[in-house]
N, C-alpha and C positions, 0 to 999 in steps of 0.2 A: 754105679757101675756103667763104664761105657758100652754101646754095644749098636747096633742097626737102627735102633729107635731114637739114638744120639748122635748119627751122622756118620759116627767110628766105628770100624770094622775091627776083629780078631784078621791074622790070616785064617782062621778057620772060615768066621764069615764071610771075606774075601771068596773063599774057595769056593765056599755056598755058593754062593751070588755070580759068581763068574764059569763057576766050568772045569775051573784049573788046577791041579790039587797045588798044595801049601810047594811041594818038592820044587816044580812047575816055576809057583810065585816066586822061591828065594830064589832059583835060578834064573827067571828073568830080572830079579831085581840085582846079582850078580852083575849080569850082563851089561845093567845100564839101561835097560828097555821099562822100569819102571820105577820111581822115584821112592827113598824108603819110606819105610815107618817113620812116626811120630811116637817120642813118650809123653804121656801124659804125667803131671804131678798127680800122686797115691796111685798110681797103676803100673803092674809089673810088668804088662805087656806094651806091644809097642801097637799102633793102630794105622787102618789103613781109613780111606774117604774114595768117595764116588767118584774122585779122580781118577785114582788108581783102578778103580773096577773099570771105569770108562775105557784107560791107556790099555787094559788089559784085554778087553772086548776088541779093540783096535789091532793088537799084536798077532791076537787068534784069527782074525779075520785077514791080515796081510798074510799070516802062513796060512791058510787055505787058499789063498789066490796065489802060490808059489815063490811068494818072498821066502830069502834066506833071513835068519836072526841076525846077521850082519845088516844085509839091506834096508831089514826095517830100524834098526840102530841108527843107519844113517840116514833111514828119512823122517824117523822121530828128531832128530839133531835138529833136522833140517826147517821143521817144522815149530822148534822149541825156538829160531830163528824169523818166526813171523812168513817161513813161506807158506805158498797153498799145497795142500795133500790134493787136489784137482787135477793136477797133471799126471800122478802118477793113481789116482785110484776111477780116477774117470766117472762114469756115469754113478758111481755111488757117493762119489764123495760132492757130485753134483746136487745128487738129492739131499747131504746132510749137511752141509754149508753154502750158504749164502752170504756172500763178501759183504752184499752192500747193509747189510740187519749185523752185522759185525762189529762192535765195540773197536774202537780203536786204541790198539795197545800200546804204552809206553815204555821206552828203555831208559834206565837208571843203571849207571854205575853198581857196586856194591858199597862205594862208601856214602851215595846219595842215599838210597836203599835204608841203609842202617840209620841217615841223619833223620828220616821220616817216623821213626820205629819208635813204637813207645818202651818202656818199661828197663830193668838191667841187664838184661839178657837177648842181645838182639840173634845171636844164632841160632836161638831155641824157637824165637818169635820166625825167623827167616824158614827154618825147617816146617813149622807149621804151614805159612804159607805155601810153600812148596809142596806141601802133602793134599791141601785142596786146589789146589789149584790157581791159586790168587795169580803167583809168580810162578816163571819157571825161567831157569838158569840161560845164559845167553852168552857168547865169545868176550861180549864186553859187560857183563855183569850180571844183571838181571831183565828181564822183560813182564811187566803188570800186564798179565790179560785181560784186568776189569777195573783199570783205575779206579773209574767211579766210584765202586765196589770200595777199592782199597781205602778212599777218601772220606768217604763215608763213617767207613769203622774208622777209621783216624779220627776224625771228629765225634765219633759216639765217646770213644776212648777218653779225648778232652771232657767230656761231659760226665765220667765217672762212672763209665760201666770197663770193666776189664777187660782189654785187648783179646786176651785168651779166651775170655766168655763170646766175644765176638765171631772168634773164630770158630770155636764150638758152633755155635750158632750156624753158620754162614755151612760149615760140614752138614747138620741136619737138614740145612734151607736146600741143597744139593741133594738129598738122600730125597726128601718129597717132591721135589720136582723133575728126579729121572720115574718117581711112581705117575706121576701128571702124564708126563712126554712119554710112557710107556701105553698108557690108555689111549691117547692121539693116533699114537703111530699103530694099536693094535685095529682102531677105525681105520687107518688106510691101508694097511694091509688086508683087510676083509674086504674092502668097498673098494678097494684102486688096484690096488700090486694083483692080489688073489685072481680076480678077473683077466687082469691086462697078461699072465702067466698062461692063463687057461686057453686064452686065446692065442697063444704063441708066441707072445712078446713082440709084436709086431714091431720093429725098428722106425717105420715112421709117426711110432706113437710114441715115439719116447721122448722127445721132449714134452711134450706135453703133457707125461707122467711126473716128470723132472718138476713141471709150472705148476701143477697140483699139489706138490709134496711141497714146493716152498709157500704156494696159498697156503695151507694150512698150517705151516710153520709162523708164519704171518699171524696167522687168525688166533692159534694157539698162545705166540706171545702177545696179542693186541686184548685178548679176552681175560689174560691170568693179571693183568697190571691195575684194570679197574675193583675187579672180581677182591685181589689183594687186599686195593685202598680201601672197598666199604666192612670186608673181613675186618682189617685193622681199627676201622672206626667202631664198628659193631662191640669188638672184644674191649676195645680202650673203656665205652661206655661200660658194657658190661664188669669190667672189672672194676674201674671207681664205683661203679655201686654196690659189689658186692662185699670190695677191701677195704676202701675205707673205712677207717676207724672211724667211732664215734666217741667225741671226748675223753681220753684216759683211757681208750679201749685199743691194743693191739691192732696189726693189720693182719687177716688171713691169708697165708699159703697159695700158691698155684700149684696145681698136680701136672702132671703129666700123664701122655697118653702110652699103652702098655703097645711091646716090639710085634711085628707081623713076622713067623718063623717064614724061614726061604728051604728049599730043597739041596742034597745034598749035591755033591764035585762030581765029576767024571771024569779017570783019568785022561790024557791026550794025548798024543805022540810029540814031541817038540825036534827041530830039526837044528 
């Protein structure tokens, strides 16, 4: 069963997890402001990924700063186009992007796009992506926001692990590391922002609230890369000695770890 602890959301979990009731989601997803579901093979529903919770967090916060659903439509476009959200969200969007720590993204046709794709079914493959985030749609085709990423699982693929499992994957790998970037960011809120508020927000201290928020942005992805690789070495070992078989002997099972429940939606006013 997919679910929060598999990367994929219900819109119910959606709802959870964002704020917005399900009404809310279809009608942003109507609009265009948020990319659909995904179906899964054996599952009747359709799902969403921390993309969409992201786009969603993003929608709610341009309408509290008095965007119109029009306006933000067209600076989601514009954005789904490789520009920066920095001119228009100003000192916030200062603190949560950093250009030069930026993956440089590539544009591909749609029929280059599809010549990369594994598998018989590349719309299904294309919608997937789209639903985490890999790709997102662009004037002239499509735009990779993590090549690397995408080249990667391309190559895993060659090697005979399932494109689809990749992708799965790659939705859970997102689900744990907004829980990581959620613990960072609730350190600099207590120890940065909480203070620098109390004090009145001093205007000439804001850059160098701005240079604090990206050190640690910095520091957070400089420490989660090593931390990873000896995680990865640790488990590799520990699993060849736990799974391999011994002559004529089976290999054992990996389990998985059980979902964290999230708190219930609240409705919103949508304008």
């Amino acid at each position: 069963m997919a679910g929060k602890s598999g990367g994929w959301m219900t819109i119910e979990d959606l709802s959870a997890r964002s704020g917005v009731t399900t009404r809310n989601i279809r009608a942003d997803q109507g609009r265009g402001l948020l990319p659909a579901p995904v179906s899964r093979p054996g599952e009747r529903s359709a799902f969403y990924t921390a993309e969409h919770l992201a786009r969603l967090r993003l929608v709610n916060r341009l309408q509290e700063r008095g965007f119109s659903l029009a306006g933000i439509a067209a600076l989601l476009d514009a954005w789904g186009e490789g520009k920066s959200l920095e001119q228009v969200l100003g000192i916030e969007s200062a603190i949560a992007e950093s250009e030069e720590q930026e993956e440089e993204s590539v544009l591909l046709t749609e029929k280059e796009l599809r010549a990369r794709l594994p598998g018989d079914d590349p719309d299904e493959t294309i919608r997937r992506l789209l639903a985490v985030g890999l790709v997102v749609r662009h004037e002239r085709g499509y735009r990779l926001r993590h090549p690397k990423v995408v080249e990667f699982g391309l190559d895993a693929a060659k090697a005979g692990i399932p494109f689809d499992a990749l992708v799965d994957e790659f939705a859970r790998l997102q689900n744990d590391l907004h829980g990581i970037a959620l613990r960072f960011v609730a350190l600099f809120q207590t120890h940065v922002l909480n203070p620098y508020f109390e004090a009145g927000a001093p205007p000439e201290r804001l850059a160098e609230i701005v240079e604090q928020m990206k050190r640690l942005r910095a520091l957070s992805a400089e420490a989660t890369l090593p931390l990873m690789r000896q995680a990865m070495a640790d488990e590799i070992e520990r699993t060849a000695r736990e799974t391999l078989p011994a002559p004529g002997e089976p290999a054992l099972p990996i389990t998985a770890k059980p979902a964290v429940p999230t708190p219930p939606a609240v409705e919103r006013p949508r304008r």
